[in-house]
N, CA and C atoms as an extended XYZ file, in Angstrom:
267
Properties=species:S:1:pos:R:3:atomname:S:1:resname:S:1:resid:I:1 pbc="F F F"
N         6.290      -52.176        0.316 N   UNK     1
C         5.107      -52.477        1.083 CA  UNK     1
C         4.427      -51.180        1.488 C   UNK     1
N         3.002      -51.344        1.480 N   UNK     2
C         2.244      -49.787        1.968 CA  UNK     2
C         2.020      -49.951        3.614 C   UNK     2
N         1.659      -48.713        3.860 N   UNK     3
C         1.334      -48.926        5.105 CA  UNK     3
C        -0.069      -49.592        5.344 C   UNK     3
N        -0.047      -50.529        6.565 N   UNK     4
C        -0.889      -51.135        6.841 CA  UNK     4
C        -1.522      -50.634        7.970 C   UNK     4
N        -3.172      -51.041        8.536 N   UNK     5
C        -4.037      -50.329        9.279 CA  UNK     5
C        -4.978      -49.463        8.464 C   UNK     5
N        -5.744      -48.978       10.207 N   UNK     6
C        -6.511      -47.955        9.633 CA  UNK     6
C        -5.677      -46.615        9.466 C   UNK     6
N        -6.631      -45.916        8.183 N   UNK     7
C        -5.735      -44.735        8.153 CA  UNK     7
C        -6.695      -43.715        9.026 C   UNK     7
N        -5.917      -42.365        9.017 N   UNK     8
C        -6.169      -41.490       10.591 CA  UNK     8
C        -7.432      -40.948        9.934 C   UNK     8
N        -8.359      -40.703       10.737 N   UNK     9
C        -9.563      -39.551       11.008 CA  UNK     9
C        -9.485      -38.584       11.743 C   UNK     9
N       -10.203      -37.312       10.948 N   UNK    10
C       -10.022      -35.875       11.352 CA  UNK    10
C       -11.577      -35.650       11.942 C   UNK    10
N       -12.098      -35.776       12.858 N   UNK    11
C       -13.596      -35.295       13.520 CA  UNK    11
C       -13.404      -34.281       13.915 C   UNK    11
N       -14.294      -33.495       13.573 N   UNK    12
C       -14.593      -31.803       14.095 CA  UNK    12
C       -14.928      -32.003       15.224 C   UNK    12
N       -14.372      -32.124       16.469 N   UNK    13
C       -15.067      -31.686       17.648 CA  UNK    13
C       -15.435      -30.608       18.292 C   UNK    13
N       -15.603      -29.418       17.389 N   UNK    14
C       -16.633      -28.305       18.002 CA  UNK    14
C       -18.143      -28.604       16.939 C   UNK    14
N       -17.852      -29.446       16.335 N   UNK    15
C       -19.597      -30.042       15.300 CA  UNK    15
C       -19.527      -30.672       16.394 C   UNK    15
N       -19.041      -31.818       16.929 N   UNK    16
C       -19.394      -32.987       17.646 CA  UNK    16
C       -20.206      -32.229       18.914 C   UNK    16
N       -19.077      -30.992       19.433 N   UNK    17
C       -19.795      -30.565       20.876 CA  UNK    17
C       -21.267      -30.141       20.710 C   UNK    17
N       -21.262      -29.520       19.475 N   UNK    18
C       -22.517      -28.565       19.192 CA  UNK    18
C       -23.546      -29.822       19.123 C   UNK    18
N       -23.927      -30.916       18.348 N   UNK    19
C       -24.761      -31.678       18.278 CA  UNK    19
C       -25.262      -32.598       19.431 C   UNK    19
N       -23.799      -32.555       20.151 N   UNK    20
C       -24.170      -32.924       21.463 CA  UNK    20
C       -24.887      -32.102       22.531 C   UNK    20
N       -24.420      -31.064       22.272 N   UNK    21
C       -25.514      -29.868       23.000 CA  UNK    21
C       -26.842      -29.862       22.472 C   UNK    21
N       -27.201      -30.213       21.544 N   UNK    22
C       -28.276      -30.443       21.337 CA  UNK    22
C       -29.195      -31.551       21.679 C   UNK    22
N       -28.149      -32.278       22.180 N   UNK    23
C       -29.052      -33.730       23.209 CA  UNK    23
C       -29.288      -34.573       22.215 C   UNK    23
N       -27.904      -35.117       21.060 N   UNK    24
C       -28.384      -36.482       20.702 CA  UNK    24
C       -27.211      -37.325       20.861 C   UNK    24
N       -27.766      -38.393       20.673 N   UNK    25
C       -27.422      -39.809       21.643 CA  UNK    25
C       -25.848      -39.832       20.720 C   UNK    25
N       -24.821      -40.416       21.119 N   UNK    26
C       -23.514      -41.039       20.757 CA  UNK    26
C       -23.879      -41.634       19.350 C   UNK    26
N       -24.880      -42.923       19.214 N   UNK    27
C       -25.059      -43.744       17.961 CA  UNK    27
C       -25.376      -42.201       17.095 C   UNK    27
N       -26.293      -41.286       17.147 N   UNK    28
C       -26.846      -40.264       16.038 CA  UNK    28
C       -25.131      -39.589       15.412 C   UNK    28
N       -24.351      -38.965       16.741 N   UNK    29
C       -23.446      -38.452       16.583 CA  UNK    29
C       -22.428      -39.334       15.224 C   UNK    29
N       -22.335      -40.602       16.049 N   UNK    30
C       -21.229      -41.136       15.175 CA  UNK    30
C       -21.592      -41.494       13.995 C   UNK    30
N       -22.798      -42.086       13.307 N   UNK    31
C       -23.618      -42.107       12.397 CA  UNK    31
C       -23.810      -40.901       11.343 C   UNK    31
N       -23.604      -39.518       12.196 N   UNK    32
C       -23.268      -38.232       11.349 CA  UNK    32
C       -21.868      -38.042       10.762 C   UNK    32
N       -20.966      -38.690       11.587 N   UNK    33
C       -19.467      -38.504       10.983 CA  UNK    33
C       -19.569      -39.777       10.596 C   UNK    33
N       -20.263      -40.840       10.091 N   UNK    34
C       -20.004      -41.251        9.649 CA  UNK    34
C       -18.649      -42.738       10.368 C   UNK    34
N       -18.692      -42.724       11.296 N   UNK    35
C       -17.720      -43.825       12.046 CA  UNK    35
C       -18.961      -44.434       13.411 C   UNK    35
N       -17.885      -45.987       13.837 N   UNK    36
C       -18.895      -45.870       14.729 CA  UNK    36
C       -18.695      -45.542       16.053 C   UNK    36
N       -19.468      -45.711       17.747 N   UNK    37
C       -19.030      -45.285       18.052 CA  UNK    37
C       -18.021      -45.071       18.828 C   UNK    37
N       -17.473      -46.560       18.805 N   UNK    38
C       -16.157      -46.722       19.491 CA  UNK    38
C       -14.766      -46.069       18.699 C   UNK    38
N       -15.349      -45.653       17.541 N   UNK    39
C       -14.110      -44.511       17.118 CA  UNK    39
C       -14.012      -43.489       17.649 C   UNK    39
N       -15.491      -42.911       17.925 N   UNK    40
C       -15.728      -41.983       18.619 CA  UNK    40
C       -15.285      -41.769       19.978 C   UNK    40
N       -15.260      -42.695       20.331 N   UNK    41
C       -14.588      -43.041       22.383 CA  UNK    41
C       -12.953      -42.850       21.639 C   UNK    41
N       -12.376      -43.520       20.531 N   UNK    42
C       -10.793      -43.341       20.821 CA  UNK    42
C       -10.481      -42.394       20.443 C   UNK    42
N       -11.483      -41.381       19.125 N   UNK    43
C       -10.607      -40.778       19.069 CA  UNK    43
C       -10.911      -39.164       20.105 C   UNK    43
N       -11.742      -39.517       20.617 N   UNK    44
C       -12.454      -38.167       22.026 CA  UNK    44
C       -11.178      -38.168       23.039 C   UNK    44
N       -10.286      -39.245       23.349 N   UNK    45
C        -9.328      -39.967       24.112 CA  UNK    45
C        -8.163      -38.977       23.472 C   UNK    45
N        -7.925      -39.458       22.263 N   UNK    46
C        -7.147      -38.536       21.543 CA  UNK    46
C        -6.885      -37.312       21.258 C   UNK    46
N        -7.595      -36.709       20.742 N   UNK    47
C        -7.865      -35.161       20.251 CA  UNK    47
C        -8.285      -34.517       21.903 C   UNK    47
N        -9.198      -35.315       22.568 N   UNK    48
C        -9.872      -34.128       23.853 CA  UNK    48
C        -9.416      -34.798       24.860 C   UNK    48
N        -8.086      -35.507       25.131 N   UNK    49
C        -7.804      -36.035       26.584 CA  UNK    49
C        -8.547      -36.196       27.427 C   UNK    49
N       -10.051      -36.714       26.972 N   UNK    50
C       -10.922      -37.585       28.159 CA  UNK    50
C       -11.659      -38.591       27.406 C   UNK    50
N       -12.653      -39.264       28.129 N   UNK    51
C       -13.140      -39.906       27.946 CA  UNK    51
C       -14.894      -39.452       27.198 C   UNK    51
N       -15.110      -40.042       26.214 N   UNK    52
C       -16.221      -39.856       25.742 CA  UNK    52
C       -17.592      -39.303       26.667 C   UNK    52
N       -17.397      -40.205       27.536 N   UNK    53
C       -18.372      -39.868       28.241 CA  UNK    53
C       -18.623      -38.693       29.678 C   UNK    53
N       -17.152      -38.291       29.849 N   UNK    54
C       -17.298      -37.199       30.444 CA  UNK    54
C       -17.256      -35.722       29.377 C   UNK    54
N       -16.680      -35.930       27.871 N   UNK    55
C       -16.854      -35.277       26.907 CA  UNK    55
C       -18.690      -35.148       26.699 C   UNK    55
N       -18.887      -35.640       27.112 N   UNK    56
C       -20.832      -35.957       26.491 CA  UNK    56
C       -20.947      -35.424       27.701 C   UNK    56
N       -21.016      -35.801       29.033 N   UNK    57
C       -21.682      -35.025       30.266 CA  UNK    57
C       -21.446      -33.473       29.952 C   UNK    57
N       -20.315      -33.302       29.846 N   UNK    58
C       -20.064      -31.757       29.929 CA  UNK    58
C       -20.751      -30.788       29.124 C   UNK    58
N       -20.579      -31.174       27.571 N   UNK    59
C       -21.397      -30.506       26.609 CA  UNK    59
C       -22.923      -30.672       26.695 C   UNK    59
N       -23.591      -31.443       27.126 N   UNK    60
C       -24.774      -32.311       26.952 CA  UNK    60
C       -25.294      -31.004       28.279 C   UNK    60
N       -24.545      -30.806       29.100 N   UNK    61
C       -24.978      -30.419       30.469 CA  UNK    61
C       -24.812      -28.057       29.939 C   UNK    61
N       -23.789      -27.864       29.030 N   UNK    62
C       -24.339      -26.773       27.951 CA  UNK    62
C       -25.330      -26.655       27.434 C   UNK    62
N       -25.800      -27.477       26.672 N   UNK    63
C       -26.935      -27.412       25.611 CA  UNK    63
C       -28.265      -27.287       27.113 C   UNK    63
N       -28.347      -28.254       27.936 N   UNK    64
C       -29.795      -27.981       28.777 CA  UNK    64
C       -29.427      -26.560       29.870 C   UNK    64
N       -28.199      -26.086       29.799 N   UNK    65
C       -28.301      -24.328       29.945 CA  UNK    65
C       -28.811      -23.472       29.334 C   UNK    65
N       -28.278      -23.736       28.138 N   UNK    66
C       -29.240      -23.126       26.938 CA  UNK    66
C       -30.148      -22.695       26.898 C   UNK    66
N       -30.850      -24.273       26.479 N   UNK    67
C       -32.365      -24.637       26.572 CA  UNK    67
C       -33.474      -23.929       27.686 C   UNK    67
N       -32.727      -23.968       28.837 N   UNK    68
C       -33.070      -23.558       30.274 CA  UNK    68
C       -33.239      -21.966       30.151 C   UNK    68
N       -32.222      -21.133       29.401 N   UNK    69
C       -32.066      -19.752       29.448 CA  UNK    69
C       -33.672      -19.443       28.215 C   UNK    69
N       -33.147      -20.033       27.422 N   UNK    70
C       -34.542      -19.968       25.784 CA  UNK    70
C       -35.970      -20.132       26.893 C   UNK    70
N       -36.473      -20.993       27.947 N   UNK    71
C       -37.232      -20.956       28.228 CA  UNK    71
C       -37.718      -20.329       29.415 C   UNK    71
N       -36.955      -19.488       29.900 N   UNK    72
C       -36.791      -18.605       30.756 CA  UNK    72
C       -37.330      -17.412       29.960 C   UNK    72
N       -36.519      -17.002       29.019 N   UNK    73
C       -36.927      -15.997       27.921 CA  UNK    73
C       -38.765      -16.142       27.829 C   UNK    73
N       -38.873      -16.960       27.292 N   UNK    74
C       -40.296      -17.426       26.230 CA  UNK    74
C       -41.333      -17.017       27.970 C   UNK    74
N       -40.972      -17.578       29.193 N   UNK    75
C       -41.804      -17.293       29.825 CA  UNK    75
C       -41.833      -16.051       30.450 C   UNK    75
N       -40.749      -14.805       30.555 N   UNK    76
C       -40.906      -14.126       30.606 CA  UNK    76
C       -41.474      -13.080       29.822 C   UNK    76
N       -41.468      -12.612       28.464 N   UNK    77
C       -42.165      -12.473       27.377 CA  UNK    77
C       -43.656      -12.950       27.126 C   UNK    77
N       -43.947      -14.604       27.947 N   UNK    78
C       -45.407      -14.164       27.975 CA  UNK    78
C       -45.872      -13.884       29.388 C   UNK    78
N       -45.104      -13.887       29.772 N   UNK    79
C       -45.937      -13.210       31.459 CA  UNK    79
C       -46.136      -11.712       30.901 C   UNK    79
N       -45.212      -11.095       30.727 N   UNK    80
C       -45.265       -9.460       30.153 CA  UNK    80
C       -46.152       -9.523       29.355 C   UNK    80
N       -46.911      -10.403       28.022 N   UNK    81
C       -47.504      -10.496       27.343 CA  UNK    81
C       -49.747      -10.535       27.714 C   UNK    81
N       -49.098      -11.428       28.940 N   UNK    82
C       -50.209      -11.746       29.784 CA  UNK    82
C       -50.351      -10.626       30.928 C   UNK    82
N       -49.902      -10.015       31.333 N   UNK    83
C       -50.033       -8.649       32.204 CA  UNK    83
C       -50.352       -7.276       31.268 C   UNK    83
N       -49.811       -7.226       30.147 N   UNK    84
C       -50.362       -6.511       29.110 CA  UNK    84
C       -51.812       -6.461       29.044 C   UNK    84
N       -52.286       -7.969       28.766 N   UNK    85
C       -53.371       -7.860       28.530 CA  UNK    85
C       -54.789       -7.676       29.398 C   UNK    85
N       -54.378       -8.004       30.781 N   UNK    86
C       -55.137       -7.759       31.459 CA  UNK    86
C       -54.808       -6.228       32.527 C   UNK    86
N       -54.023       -5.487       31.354 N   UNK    87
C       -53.842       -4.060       31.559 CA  UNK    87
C       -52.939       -3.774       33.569 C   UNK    87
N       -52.402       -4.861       33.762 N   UNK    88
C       -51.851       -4.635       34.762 CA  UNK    88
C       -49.835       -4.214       34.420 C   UNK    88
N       -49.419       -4.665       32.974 N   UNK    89
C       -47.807       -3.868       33.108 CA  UNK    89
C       -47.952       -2.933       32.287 C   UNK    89
């Protein structure tokens, strides 16, 4: 007799964190690996000893640091850009 069930899945969860830092939803995620997303809840349980959804707060709450630092940048660069031009830096 073979073994019966599902057989095991290997998910990258530093892809998973990264896409999640990028702010997309659970369905996009699991849809990229290809499972759905209650595989995704068991096997986040598994591999990362929590729960999906404090796995998603945490990373999710990286990516809008990020984001936050990139636009910090962009407005400092044009303030300097804009003081340039009216010959005041």
């Amino acid at each position: 007799m073979g073994n019966r069930g599902t057989k095991p899945i290997h998910l990258d969860w530093e892809q998973i964190a990264k896409l999640m830092s990028y702010q997309c939803t659970q369905k996009e995620v699991a849809d990229f690996c290809g499972v759905s997303v209650d595989t995704l809840e068991d096997d986040c349980l598994r591999s990362n000893g929590m729960k999906l959804a404090d796995f998603w707060d945490q990373k999710k709450s990286f990516g809008r640091i990020k984001l936050r630092k990139i636009q910090f940048e962009i407005a400092e660069r044009m303030h300097k850009g804009i003081a340039h031009f009216f010959h005041l830096g």
